[in-house]
C-alpha positions as CSV (number, residue, x, y, z in Angstrom):
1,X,24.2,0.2,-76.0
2,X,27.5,2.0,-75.5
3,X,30.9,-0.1,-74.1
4,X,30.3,-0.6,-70.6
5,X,33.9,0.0,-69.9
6,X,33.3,4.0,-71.3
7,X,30.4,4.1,-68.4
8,X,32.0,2.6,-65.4
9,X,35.1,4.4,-66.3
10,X,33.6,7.7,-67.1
11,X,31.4,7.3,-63.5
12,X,34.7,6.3,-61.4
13,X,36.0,9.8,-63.4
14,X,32.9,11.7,-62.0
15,X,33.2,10.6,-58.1
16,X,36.7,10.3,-58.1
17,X,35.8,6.8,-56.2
18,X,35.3,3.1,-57.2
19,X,32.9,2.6,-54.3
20,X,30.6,5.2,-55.4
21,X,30.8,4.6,-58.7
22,X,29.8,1.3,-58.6
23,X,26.7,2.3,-56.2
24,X,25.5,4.7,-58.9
25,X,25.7,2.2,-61.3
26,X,24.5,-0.7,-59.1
27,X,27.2,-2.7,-59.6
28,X,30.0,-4.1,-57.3
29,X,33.3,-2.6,-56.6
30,X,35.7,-5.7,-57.8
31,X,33.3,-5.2,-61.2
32,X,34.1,-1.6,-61.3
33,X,38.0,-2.4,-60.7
34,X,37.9,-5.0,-63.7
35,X,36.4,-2.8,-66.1
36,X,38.7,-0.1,-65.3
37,X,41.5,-2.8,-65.1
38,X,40.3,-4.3,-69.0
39,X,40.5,-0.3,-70.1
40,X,44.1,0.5,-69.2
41,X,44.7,-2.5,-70.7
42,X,43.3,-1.7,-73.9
43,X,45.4,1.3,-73.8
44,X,48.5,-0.1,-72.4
45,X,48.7,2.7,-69.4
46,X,47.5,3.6,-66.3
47,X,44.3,6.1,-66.4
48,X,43.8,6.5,-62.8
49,X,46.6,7.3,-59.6
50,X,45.6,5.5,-56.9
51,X,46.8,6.5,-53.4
52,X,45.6,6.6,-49.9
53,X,43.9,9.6,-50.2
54,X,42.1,8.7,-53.4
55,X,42.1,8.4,-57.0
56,X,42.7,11.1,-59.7
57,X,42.9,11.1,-63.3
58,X,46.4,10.4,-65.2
59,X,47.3,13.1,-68.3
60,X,46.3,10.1,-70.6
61,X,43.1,9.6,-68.2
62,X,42.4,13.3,-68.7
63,X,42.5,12.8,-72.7
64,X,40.5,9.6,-71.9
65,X,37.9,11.6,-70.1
66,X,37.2,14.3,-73.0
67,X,36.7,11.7,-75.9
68,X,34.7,9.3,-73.3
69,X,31.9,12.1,-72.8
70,X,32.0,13.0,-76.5
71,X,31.5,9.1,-77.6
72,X,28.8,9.0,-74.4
73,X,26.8,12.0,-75.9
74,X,26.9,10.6,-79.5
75,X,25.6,7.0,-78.7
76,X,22.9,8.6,-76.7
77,X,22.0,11.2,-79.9
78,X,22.1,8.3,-81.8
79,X,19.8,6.5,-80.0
80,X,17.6,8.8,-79.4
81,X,17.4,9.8,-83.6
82,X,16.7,5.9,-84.1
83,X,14.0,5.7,-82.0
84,X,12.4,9.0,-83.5
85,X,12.3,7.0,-86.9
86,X,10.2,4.0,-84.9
87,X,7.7,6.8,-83.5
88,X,9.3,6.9,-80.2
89,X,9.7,10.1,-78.6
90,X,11.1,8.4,-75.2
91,X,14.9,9.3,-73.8
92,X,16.8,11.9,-71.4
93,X,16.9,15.6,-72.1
94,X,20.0,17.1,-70.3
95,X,19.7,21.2,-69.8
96,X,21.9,23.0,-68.1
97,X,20.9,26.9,-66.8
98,X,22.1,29.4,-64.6
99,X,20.9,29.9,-61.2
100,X,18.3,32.5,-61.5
101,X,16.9,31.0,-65.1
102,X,16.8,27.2,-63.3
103,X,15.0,28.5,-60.3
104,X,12.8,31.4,-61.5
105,X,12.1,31.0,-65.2
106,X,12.4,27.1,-66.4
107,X,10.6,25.1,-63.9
108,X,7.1,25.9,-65.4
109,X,8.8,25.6,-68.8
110,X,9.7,22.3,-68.2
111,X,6.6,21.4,-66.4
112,X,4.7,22.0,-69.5
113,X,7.4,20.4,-72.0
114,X,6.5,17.6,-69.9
115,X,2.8,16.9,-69.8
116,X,3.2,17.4,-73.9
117,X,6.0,15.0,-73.8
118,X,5.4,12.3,-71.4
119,X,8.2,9.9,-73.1
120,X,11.1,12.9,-72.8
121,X,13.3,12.3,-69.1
122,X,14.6,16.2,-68.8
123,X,17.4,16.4,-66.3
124,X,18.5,19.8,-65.1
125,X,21.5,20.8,-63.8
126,X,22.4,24.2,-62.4
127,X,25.5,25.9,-62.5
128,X,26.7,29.2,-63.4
129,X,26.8,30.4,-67.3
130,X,30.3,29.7,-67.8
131,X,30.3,26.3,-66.5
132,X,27.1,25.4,-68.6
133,X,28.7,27.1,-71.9
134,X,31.7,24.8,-71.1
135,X,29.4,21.5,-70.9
136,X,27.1,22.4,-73.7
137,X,30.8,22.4,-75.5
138,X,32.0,19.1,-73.9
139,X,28.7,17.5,-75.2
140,X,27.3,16.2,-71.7
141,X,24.9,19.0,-72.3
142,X,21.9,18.9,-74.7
143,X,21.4,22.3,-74.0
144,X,22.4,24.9,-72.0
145,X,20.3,28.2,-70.7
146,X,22.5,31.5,-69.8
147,X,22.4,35.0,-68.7
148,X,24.0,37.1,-71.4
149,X,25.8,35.7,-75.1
150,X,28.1,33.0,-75.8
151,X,31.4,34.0,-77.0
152,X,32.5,30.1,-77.8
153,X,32.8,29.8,-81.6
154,X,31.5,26.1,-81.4
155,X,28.2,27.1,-80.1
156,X,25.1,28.5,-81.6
157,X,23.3,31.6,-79.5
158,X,19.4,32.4,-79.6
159,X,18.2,35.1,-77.3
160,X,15.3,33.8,-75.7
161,X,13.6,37.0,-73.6
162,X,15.1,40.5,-71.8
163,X,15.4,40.6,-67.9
164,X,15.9,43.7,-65.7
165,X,18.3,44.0,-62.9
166,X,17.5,45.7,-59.9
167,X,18.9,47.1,-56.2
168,X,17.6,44.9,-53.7
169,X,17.9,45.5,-50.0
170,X,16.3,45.3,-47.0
171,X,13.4,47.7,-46.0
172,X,15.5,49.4,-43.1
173,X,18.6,50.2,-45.1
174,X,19.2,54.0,-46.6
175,X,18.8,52.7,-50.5
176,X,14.9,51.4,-49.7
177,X,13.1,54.7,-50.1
178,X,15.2,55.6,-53.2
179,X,12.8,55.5,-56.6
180,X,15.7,55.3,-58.7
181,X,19.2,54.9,-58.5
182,X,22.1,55.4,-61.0
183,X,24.8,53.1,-60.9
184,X,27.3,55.5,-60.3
185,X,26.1,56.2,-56.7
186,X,25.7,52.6,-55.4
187,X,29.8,53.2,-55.0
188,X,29.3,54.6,-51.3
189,X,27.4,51.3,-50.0
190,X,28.3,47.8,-48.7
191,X,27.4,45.6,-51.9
192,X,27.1,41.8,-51.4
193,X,28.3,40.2,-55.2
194,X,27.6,37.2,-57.0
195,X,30.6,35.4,-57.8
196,X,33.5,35.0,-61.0
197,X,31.8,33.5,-63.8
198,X,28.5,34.1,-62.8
199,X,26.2,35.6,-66.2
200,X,25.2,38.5,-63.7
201,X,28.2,39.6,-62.2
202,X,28.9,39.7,-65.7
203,X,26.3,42.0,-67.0
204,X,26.7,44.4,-63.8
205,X,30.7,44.7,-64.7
206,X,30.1,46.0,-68.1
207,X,27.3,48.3,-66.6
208,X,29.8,50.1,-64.5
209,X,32.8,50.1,-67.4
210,X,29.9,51.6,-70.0
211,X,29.5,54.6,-66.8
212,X,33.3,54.9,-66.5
213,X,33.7,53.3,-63.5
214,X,35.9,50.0,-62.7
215,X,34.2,46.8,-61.1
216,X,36.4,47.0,-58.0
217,X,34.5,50.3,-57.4
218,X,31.8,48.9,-55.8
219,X,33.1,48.4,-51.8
220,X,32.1,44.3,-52.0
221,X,31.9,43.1,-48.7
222,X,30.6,39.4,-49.7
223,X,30.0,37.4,-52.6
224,X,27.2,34.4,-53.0
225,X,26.8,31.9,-55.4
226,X,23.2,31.7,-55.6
227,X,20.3,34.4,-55.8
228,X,18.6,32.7,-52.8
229,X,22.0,33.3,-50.8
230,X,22.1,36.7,-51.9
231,X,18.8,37.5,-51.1
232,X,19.2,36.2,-47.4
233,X,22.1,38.2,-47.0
234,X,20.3,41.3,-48.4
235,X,17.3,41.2,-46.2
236,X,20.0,41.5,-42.6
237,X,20.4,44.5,-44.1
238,X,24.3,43.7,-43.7
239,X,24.3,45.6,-47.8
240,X,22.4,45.8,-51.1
241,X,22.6,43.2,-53.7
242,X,21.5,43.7,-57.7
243,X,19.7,40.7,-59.3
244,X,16.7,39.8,-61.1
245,X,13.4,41.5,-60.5
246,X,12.0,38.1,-61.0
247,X,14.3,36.6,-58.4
248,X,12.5,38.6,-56.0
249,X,9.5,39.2,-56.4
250,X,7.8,36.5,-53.2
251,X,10.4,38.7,-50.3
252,X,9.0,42.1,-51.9
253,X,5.4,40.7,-51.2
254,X,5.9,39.6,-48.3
255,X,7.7,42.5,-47.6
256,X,11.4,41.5,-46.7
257,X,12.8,43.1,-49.5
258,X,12.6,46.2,-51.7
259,X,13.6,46.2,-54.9
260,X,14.7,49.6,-56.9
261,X,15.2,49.9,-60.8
262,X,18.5,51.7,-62.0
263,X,18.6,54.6,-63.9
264,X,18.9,54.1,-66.8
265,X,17.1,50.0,-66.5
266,X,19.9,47.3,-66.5
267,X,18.8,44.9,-68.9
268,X,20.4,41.5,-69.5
269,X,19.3,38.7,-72.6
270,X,18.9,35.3,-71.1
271,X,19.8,33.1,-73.8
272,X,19.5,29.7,-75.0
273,X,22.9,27.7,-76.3
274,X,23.3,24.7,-78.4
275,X,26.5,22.9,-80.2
276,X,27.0,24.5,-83.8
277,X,27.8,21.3,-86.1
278,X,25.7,18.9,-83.5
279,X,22.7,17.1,-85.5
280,X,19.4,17.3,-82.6
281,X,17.3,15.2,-82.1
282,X,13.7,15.8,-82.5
283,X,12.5,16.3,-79.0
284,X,16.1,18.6,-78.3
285,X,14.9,20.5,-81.4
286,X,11.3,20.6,-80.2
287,X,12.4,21.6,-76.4
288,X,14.5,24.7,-77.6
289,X,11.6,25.9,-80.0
290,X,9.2,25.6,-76.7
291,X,11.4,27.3,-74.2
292,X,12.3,30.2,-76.4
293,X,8.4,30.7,-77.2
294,X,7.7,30.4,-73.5
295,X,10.2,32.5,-72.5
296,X,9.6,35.0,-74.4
297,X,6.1,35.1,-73.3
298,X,7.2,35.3,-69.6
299,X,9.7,37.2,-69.8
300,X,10.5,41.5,-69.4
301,X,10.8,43.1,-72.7
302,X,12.7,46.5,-72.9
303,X,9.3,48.4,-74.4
304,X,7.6,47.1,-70.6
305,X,10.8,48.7,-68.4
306,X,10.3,51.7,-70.3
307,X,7.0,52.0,-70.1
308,X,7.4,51.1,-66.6
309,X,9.8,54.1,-65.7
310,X,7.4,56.7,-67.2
């Protein structure tokens, strides 16, 4: 329904190429070219520089961009409220989540959501929490699943379930036959880190500033950007790593890994995030009530760690 010009231009915007943009929206290139052509037009400047080494948004392109995915978002809400007055529970559902929650906690989630809601297209995209707080806010985000609170004004933050941190590192290395370990003496040992922005990093920052120690005290050798990268790099015994017990719980059965609670437990709130004045649809509404009960279900409570270090 929306102008096909806001598509094709926000798709050459997203690959930074005509070409592709016109193969992900089956069209051809010269049709691509006119649209974006009959747009600038409209606005009477250029929204694209074009040089040999290839495109890139103008300042008014930029400002373009923004309102394009805002006016993207709403024809697609309304759409989707429209056909929830006809009985129709059809349409994409587009969830962002952080590494750990999109590969260990939301696949069975949405598995489920699924078979109850065959009409419902969910697409997931992974990134780390910042980026997903920053899409939820941009609108081309339903909703958005992080590690840790939102501190954006705009958005609307409901803990879903509590997940503990642990050491993890390989079987050989001088941490493994430790039953415990306080944070403060991880500071002698190689420590392999997840990167700036990341929800954990995050949570393992303030853990060291509540013990009086500064992040940089940890001797980082590494960083990774994904728990299944830091668990590879954990397991050569190269240094430890600290991430979700739930991220890690097939290489501790096999026996690759060994994983070792801190003293006191690290634990983190996974959360979900939503925009504050956006109306939902029904099956967006519907999704969020589902994840969090699921979650919630699945996930570590602090009375389970504390019974758990008795």
């Amino acid at each position: 329904m929306s102008d096909r010009r806001l598509q094709v231009f926000n798709a050459v915007a997203k690959h930074r190429s005509f070409t592709k943009a016109a193969d992900a929206l089956c069209m051809t290139q010269p049709a691509v070219t006119f649209q974006i052509h009959q747009l600038e037009d409209h606005f009477d400047t250029r929204l694209f520089d074009r040089a040999s080494g290839g495109i890139a948004l103008t300042p008014a392109g930029i400002i373009a961009l923004e309102y394009v995915q805002r006016i993207l978002a709403l024809y697609a809400e309304l759409d989707a409220r429209v056909k929830e007055l006809t009985g129709q529970e059809v349409g994409p559902l587009t969830i962002g989540a952080s590494m750990t929650i999109a590969e260990f906690f939301l696949p069975r989630v949405l598995g489920e959501f699924k078979v109850h809601h065959p009409g419902v297209v969910p697409r997931l995209v992974v990134a780390n929490s910042e980026v997903v707080q920053a899409r939820v806010v941009e609108r081309t985000l339903d909703v958005g699943f992080i590690e840790g609170d939102s501190h954006l004004p705009t958005l609307i933050t409901d803990v879903c379930c509590a997940d503990e941190l642990q050491v993890v590192c390989a079987p050989s290395h001088r941490l493994a036959p430790s039953k415990a370990l306080a944070i403060g003496t991880l500071t002698e040992h190689a420590y392999i880190s997840r990167e700036s922005g990341s929800g954990t990093r995050e949570v393992i920052d303030h853990c060291l500033e509540n013990a009086g120690l500064s992040p940089d005290s940890l001797q980082v050798i590494m960083e990774a950007s994904s728990p299944e990268a830091l668990k590879g790099l954990a397991a050569t015994g190269v240094g430890f790593a600290i991430m979700s017990r739930a991220a890690v719980e097939k290489e501790v059965r096999l026996g690759d890994l060994v994983r070792i609670p801190l003293a006191p437990p690290l634990i983190r709130h996974l959360s979900v995030v939503f925009p504050r004045e956006r109306i939902h649809s029904k099956f967006v509404t519907e999704f969020i009530r589902f994840a969090k009960e699921r979650l919630a279900a699945a996930g570590t409570t602090e009375d389970r760690v504390a019974a758990a270090q008795r």
